[in-house]
C-alpha positions as a printed Julia matrix, in Angstrom:
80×3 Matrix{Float64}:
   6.6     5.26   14.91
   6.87    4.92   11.0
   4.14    6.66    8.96
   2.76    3.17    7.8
   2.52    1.75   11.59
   0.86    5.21   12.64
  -2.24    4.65    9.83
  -2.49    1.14   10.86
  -3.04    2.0    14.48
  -5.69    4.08   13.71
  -8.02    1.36   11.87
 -10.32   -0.63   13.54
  -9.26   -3.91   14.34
 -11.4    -5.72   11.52
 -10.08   -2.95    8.48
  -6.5    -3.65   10.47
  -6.5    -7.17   10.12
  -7.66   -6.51    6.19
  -5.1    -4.57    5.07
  -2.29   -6.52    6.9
  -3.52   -9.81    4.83
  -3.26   -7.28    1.5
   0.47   -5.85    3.1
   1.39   -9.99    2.95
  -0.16  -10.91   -0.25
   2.14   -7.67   -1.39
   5.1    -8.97   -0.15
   4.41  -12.6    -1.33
   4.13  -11.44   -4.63
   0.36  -12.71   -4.45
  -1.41   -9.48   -6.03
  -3.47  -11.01   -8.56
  -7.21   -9.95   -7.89
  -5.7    -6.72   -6.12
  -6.65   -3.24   -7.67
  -2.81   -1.94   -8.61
  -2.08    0.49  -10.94
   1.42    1.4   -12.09
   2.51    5.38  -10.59
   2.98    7.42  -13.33
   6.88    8.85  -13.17
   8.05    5.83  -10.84
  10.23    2.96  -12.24
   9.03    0.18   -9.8
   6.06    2.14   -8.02
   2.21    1.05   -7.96
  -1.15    1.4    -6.04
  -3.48   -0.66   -4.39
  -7.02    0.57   -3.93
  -9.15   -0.62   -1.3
 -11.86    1.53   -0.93
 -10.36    5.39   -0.04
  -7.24    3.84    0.97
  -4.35    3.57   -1.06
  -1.33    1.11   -0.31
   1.65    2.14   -2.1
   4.61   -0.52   -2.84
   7.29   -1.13   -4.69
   9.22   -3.96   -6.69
  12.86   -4.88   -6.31
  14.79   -7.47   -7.25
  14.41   -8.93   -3.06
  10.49   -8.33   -3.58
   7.79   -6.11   -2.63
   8.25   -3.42   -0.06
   5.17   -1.73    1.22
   5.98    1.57    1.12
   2.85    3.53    2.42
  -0.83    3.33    3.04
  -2.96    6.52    3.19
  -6.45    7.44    2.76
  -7.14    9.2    -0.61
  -6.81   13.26   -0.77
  -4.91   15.8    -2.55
  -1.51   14.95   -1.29
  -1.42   10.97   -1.29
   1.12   10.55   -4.17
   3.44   13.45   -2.98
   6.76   13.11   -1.29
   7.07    9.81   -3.18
């Protein structure tokens, strides 16, 4: 099981169903109203905040990927 699929599964199933409507409006390209930031050091790279979670994705040229979702602490933006 991927890192992403192994945070999902431990949401409830009304913060699940949230955050997989914010993973498609990612990948649609619909993230206007979202909280993103741009990462600081990463070409394509940017945040969504929702609360303590953080969605990380990225933009290519095929669209956005959804890259990782974590709950905010010290070591959220590592290995990235």
């Amino acid at each position: 099981m991927n890192p992403l699929d192994k945070n999902l599964a431990k949401l409830s199933g009304p913060k699940r169903v949230k955050f997989l409507e914010i993973f498609e409006r990612i990948r649609s390209g619909k993230i206007v109203g979202l909280d993103i930031k741009k990462l600081h050091g990463k070409e394509n790279q940017y945040r969504v905040r929702v609360g303590q979670w953080r969605i990380i994705f990225e933009q290519t040229s095929e669209g956005n990927h959804v890259l990782k979702l974590a709950n905010r602490n010290e070591k959220t933006y590592r290995d990235m």
